[in-house]
VEXPADO-311059 format. One record per atom (N, C-alpha, C, CB): residue number from 1; atom name; x, y, z. Coordinates in steps of 0.001 Angstrom, whole numbers. Each point is the difference from the previous one (the first is absolute). Last residue first. Glycine has a CB too. Layout:
BEGIN
+-----+------+---------+---------+---------+
!   n ! atom !       x !       y !       z !
+-----+------+---------+---------+---------+
! NUM !   CA !       X !       Y !       Z !
...
+-----+------+---------+---------+---------+
END
This chain:
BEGIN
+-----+------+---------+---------+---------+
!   n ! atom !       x !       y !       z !
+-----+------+---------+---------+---------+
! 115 !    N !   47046 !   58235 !  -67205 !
! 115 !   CA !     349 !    1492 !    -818 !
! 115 !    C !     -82 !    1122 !    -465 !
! 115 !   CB !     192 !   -1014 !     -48 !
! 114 !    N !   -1308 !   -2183 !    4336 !
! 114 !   CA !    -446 !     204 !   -1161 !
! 114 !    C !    1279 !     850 !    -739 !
! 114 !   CB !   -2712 !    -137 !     851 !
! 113 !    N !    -196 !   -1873 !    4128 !
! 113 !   CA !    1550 !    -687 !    -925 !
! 113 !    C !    -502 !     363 !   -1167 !
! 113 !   CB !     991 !   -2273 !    1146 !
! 112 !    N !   -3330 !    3217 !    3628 !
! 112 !   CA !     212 !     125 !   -1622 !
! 112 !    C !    1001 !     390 !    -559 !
! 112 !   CB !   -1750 !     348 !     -36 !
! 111 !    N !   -1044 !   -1401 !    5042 !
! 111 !   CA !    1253 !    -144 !    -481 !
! 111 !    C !     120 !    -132 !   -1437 !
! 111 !   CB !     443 !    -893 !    2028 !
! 110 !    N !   -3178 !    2739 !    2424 !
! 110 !   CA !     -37 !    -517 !   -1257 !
! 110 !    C !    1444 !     252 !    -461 !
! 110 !   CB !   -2570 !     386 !    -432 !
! 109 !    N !      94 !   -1717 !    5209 !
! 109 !   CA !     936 !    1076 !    -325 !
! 109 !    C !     132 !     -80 !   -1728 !
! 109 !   CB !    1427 !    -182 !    2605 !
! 108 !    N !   -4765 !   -1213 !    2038 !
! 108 !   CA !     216 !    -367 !   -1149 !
! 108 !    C !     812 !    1044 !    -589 !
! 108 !   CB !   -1953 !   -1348 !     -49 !
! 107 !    N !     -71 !     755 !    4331 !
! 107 !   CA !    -705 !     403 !   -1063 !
! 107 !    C !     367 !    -178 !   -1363 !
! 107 !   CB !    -536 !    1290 !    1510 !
! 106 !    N !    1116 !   -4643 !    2650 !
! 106 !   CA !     427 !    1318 !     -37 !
! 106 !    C !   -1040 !     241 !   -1334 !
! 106 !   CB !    2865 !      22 !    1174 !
! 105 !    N !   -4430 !   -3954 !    2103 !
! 105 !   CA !     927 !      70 !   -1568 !
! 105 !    C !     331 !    1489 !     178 !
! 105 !   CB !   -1352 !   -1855 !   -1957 !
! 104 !    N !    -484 !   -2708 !    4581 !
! 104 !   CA !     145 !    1417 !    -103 !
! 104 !    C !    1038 !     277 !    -496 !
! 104 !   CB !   -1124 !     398 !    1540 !
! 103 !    N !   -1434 !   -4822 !    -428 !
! 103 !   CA !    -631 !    1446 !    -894 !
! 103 !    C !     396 !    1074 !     387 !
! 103 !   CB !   -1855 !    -770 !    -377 !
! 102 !    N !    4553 !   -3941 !    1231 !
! 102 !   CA !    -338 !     884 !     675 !
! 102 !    C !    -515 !     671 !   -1568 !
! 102 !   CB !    1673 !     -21 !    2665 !
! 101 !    N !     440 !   -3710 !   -3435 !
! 101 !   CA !    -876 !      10 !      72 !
! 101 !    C !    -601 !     690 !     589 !
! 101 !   CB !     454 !   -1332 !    -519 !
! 100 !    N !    4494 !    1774 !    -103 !
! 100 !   CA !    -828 !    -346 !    -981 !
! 100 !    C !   -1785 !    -844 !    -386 !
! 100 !   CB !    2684 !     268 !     -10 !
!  99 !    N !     293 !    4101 !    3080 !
!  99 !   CA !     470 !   -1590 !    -173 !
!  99 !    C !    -600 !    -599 !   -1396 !
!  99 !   CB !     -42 !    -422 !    2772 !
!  98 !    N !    -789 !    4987 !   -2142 !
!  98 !   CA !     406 !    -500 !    1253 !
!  98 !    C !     155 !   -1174 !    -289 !
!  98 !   CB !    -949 !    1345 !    1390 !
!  97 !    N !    1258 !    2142 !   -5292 !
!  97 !   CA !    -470 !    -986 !     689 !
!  97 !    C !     366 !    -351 !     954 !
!  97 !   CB !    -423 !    -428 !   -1385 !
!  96 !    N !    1027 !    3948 !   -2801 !
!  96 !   CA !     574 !    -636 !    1126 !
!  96 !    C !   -1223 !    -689 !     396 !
!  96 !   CB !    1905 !    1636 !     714 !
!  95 !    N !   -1901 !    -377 !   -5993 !
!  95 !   CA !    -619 !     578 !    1492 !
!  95 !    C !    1151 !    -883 !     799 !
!  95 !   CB !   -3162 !     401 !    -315 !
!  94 !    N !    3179 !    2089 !   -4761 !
!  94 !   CA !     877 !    -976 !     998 !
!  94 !    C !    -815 !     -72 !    1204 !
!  94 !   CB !    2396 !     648 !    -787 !
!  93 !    N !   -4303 !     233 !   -4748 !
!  93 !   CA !     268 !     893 !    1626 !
!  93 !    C !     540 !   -1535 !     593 !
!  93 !   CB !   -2443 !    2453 !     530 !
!  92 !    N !    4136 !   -2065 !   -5368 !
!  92 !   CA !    -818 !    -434 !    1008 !
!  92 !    C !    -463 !     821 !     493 !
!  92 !   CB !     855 !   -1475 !     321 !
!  91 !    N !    2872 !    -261 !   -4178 !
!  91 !   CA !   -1168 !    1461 !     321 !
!  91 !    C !    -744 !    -828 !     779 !
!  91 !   CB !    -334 !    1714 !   -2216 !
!  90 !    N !    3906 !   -4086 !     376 !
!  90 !   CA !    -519 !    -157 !    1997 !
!  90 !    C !    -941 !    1023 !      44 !
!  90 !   CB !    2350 !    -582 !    1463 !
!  89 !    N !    -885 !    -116 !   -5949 !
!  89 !   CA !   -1004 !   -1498 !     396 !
!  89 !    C !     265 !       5 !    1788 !
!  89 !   CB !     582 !   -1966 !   -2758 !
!  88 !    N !    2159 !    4307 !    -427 !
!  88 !   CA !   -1368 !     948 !     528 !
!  88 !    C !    -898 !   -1094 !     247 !
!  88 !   CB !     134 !    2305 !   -1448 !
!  87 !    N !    5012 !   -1782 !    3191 !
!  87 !   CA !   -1053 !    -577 !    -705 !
!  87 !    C !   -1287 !     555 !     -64 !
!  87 !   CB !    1136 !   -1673 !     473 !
!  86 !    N !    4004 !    2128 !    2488 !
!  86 !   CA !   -1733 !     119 !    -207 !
!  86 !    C !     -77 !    -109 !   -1355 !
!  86 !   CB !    -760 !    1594 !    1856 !
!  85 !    N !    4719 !   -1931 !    1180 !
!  85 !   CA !    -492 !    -761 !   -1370 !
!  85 !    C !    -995 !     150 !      41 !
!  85 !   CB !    1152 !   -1470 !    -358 !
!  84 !    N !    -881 !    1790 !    5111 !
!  84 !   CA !    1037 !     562 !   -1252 !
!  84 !    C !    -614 !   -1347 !   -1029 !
!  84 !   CB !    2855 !    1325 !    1487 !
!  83 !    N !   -4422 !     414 !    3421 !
!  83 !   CA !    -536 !    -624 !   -1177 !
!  83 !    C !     842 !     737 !   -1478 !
!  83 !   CB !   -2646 !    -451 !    1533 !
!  82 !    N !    1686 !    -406 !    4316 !
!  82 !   CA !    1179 !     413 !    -602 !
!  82 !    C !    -406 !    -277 !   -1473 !
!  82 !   CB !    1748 !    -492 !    2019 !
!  81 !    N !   -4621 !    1111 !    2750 !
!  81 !   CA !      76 !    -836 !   -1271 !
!  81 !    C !     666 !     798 !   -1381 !
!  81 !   CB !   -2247 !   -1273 !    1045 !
!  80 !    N !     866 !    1182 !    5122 !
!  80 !   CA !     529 !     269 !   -1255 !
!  80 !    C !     336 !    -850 !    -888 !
!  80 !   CB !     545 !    1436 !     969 !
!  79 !    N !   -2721 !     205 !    4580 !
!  79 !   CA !     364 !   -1051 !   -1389 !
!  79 !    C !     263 !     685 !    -984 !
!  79 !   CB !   -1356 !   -1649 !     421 !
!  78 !    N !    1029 !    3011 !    4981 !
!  78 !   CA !     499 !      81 !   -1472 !
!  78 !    C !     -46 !   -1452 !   -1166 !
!  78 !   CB !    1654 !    1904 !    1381 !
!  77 !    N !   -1818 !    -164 !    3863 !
!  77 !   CA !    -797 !    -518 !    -278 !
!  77 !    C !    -110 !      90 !   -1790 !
!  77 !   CB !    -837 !     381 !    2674 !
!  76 !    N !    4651 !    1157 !     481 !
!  76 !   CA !    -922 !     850 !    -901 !
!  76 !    C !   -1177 !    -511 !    -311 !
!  76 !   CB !    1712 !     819 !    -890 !
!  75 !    N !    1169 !   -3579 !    2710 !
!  75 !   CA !     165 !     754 !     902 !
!  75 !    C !    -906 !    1210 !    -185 !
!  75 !   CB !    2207 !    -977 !     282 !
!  74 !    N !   -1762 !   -2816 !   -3101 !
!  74 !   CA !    -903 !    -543 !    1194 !
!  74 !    C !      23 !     498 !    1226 !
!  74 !   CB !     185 !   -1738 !    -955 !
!  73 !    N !     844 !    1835 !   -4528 !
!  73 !   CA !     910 !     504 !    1143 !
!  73 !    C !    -905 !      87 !     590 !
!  73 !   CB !    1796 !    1068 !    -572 !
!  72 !    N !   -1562 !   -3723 !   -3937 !
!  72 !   CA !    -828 !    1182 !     712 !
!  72 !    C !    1208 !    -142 !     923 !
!  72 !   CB !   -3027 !     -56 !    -254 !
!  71 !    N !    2557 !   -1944 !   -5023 !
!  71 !   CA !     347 !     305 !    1520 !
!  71 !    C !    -864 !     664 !     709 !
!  71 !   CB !    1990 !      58 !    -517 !
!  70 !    N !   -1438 !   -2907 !   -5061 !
!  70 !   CA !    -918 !    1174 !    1102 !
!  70 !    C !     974 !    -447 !    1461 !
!  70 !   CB !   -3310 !     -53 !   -1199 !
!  69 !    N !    4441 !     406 !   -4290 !
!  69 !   CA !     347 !    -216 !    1317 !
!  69 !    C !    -624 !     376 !     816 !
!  69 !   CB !    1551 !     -59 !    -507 !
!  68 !    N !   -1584 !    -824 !   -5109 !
!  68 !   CA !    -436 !     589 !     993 !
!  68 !    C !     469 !    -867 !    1358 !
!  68 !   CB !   -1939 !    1053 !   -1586 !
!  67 !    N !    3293 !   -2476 !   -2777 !
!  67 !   CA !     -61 !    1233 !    -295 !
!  67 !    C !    -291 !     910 !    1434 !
!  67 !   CB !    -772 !    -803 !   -2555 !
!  66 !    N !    1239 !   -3846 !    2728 !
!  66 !   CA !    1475 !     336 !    -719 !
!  66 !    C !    -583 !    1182 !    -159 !
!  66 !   CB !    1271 !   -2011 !   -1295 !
!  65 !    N !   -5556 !      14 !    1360 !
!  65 !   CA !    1104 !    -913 !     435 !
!  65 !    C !    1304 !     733 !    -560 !
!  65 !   CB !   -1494 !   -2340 !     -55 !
!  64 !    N !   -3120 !    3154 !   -1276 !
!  64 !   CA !     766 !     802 !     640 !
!  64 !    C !    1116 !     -26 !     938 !
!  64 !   CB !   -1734 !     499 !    -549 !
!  63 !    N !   -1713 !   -4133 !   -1745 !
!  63 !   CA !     182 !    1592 !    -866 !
!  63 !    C !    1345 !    1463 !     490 !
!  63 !   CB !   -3162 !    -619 !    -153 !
!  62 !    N !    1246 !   -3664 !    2577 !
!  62 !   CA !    1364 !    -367 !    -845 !
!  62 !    C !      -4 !    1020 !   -1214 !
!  62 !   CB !      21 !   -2747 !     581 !
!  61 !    N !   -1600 !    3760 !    4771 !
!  61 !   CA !    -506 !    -404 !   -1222 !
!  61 !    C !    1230 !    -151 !   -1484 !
!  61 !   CB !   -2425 !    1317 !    1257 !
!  60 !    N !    4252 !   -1344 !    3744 !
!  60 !   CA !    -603 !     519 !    -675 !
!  60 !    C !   -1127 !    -167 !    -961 !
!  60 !   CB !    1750 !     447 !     698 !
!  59 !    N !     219 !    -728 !    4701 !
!  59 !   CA !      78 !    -852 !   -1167 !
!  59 !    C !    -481 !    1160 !    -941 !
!  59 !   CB !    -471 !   -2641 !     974 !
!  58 !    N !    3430 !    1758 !    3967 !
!  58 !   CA !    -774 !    1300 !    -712 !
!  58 !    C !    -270 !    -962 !   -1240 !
!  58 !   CB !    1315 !    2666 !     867 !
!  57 !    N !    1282 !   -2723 !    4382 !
!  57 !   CA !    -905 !    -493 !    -524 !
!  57 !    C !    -714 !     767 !   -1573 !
!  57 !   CB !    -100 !    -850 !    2736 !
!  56 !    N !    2097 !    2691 !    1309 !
!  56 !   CA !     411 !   -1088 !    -661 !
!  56 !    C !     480 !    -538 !    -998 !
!  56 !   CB !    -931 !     156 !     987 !
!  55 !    N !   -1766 !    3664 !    1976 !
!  55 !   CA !     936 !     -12 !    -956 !
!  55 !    C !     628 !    -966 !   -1450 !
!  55 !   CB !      91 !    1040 !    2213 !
!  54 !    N !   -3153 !    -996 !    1957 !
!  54 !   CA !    1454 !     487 !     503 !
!  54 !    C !     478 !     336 !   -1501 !
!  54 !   CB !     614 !   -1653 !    2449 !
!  53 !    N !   -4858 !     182 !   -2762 !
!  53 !   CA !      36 !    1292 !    1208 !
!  53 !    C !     936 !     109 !     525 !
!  53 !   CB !   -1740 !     -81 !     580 !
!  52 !    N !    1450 !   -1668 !   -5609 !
!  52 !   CA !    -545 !    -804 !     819 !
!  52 !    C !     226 !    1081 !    1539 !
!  52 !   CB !     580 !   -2718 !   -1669 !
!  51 !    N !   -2058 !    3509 !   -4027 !
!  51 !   CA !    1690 !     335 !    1049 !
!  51 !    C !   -1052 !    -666 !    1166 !
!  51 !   CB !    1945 !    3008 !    -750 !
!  50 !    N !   -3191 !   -2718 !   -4462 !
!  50 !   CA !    -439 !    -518 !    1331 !
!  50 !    C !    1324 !     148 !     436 !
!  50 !   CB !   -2043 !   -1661 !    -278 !
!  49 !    N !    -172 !    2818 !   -4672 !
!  49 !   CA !     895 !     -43 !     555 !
!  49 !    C !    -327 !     -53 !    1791 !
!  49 !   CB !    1040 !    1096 !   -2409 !
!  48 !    N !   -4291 !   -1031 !   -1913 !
!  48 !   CA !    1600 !     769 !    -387 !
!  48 !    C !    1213 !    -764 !     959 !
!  48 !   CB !   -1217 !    2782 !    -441 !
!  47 !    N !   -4612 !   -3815 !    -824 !
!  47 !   CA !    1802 !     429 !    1147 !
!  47 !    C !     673 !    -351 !    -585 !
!  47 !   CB !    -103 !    -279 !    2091 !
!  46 !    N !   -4380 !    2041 !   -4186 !
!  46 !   CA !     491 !   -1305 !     -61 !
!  46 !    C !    1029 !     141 !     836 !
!  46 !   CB !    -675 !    -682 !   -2145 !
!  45 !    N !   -4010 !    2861 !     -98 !
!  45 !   CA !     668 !    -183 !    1051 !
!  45 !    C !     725 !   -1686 !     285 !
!  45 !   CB !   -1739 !    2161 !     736 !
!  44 !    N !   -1029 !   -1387 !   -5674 !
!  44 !   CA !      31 !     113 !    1600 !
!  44 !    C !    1271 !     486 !    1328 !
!  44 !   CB !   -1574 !   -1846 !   -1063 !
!  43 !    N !    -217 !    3874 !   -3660 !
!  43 !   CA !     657 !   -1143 !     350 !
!  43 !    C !      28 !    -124 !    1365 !
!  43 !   CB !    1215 !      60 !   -1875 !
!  42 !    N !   -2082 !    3914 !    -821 !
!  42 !   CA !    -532 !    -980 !   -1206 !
!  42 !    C !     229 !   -1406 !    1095 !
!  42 !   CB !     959 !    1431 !   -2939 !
!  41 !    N !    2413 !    2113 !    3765 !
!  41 !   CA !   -1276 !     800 !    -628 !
!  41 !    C !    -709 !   -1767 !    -772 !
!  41 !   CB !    1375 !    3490 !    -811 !
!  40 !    N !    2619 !   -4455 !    5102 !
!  40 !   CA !    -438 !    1171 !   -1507 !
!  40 !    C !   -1481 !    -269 !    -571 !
!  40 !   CB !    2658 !     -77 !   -1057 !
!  39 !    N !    -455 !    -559 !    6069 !
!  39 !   CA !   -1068 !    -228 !    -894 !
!  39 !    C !       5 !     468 !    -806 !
!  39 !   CB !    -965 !    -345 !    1026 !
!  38 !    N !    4468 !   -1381 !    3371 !
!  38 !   CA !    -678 !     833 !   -1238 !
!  38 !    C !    -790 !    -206 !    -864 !
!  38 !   CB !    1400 !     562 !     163 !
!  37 !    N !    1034 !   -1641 !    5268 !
!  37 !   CA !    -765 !     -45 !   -1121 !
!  37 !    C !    -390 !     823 !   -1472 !
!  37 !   CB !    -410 !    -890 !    2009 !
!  36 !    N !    3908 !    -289 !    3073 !
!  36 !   CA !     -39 !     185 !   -1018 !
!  36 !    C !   -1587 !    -414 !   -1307 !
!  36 !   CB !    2810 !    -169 !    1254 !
!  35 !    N !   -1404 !    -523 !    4346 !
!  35 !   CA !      96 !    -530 !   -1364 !
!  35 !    C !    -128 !    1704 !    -513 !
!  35 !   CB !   -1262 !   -3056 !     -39 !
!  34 !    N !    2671 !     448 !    5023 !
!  34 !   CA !    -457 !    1018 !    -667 !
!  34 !    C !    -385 !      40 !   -1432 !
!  34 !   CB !    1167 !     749 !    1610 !
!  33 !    N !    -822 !   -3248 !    3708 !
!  33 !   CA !     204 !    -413 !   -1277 !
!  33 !    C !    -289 !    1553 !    -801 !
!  33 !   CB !    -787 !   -2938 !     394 !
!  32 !    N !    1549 !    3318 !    5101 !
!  32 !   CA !   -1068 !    -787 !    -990 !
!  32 !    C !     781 !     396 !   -1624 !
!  32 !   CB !   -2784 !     406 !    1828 !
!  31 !    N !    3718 !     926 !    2543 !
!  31 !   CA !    -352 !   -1059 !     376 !
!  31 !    C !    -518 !    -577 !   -1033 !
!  31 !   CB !    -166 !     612 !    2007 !
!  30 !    N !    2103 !    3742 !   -1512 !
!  30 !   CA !     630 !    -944 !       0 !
!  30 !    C !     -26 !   -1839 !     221 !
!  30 !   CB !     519 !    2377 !     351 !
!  29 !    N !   -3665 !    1810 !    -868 !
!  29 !   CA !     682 !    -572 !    -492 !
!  29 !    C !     701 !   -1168 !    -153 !
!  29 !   CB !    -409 !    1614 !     187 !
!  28 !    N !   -3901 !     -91 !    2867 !
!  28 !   CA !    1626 !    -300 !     441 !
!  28 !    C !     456 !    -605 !   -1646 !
!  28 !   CB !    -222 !    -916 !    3280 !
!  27 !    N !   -3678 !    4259 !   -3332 !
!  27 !   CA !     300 !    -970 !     107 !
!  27 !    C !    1292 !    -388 !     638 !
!  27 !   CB !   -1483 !      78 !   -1585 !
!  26 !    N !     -41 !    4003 !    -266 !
!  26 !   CA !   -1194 !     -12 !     640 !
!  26 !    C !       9 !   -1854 !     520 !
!  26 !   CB !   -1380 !    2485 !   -1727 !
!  25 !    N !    3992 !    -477 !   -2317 !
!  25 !   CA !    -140 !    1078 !     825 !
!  25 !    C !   -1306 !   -1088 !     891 !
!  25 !   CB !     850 !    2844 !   -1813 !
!  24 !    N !    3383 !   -1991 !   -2595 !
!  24 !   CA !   -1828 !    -648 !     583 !
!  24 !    C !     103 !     566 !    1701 !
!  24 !   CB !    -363 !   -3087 !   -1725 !
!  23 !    N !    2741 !    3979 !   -3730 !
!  23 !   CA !     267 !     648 !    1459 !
!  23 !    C !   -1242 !    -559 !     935 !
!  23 !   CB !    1237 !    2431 !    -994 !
!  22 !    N !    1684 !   -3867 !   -4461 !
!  22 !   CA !   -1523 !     645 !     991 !
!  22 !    C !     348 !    -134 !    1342 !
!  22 !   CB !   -1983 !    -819 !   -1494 !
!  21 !    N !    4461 !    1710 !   -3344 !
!  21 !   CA !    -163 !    -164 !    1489 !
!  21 !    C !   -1168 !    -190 !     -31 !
!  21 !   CB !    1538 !    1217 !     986 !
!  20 !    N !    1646 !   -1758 !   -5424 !
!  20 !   CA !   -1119 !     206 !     402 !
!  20 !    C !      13 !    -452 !    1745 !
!  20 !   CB !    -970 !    -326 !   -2754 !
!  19 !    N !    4582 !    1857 !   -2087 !
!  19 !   CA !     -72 !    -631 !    1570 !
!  19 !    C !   -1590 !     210 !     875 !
!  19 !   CB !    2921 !     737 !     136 !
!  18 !    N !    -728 !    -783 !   -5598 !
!  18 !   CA !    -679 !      27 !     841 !
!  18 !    C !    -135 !    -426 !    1392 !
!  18 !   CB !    -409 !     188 !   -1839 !
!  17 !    N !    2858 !       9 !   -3360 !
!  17 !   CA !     130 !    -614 !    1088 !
!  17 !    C !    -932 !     894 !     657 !
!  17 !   CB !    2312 !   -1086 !    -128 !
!  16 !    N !   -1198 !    -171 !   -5218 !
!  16 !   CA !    -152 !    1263 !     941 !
!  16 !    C !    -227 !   -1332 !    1518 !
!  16 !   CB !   -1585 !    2761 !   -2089 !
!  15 !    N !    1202 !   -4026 !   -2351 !
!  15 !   CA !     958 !    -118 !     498 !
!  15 !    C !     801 !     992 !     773 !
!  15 !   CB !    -349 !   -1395 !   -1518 !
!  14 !    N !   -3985 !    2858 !   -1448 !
!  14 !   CA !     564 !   -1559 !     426 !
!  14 !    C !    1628 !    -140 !     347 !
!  14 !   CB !   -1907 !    -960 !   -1726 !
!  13 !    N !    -566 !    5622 !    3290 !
!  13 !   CA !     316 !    -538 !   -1358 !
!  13 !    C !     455 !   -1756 !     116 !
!  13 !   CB !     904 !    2781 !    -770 !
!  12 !    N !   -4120 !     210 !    4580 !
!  12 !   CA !    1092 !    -335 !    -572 !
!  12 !    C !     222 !    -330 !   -1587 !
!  12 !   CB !      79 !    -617 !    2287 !
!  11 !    N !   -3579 !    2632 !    1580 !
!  11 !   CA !    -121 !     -77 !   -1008 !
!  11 !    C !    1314 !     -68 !    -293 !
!  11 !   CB !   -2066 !     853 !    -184 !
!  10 !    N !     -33 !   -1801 !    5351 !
!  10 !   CA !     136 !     895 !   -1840 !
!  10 !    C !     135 !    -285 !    -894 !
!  10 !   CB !     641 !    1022 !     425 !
!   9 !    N !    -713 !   -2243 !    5306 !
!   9 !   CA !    -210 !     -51 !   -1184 !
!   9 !    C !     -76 !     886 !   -1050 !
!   9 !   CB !    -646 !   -1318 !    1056 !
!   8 !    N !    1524 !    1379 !    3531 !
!   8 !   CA !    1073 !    -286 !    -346 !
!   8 !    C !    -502 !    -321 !   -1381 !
!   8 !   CB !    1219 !    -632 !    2215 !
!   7 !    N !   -3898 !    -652 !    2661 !
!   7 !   CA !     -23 !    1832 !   -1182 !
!   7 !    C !    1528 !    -589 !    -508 !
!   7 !   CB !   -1420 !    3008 !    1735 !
!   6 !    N !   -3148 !   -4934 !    1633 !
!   6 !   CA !    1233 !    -638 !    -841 !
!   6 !    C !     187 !    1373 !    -235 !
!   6 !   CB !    -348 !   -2556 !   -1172 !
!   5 !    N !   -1540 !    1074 !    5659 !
!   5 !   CA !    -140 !     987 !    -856 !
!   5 !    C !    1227 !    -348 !    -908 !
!   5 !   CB !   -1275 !    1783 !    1590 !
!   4 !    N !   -2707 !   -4201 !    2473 !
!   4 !   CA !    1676 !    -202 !   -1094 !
!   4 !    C !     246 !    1284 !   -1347 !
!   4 !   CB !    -403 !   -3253 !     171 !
!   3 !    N !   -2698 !    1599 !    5173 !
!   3 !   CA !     352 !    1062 !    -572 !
!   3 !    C !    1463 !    -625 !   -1294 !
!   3 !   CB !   -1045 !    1789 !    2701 !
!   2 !    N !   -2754 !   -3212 !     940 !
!   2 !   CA !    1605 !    -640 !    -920 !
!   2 !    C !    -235 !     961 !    -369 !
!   2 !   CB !     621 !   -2315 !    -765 !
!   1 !    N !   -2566 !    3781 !    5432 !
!   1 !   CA !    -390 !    -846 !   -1100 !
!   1 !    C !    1186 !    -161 !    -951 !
!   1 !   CB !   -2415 !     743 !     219 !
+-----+------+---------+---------+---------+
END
């Protein structure tokens, strides 16, 4: 079964940096689109960020454009999300995602930007 496990989240100071994984599992990776999602407290769930199944390919939300870099490695089945210049307007939980209309979501990693 999908299996997606995020971890790499915490508790930073603004303009602190953060590298977030998730590790999936139970699918041909390399075959498929990956995203990025987050939901702060009060608000809906919104994407963050999309890498296309080679790589490529990658867009952002215009909130996080220039600050964050998502990748993966399609040998490790690996995604990742590079997140400098943090802000406390990204406090979130971060979930991964199998593409961007697939229901399956990792558990979610929290991310708090604070002083």
């Amino acid at each position: 079964q999908v299996q997606l496990v995020e971890s790499g989240g915490g508790l930073v100071q603004p303009g602190g940096s953060l590298r977030l994984s998730c590790a999936a599992s139970g699918f041909i990776f390399r075959s498929h689109v990956m995203s990025w999602y987050r939901q702060a407290p009060g608000k809906e769930r919104e994407l963050v960020a999309v890498i296309t199944s080679a790589g490529g390919t990658t867009n952002y939300a215009d909130s996080v454009k220039g600050r964050f870099t998502i990748s993966r490695d399609n040998d490790k089945n690996m995604v990742y999300l590079q997140m400098n210049s943090l802000e406390p307007e990204d406090t979130a939980v971060y979930y991964c995602r199998l593409g961007t209309s697939y229901d399956y979501w990792g558990q979610g990693t929290q991310v708090t930007v604070s002083s």
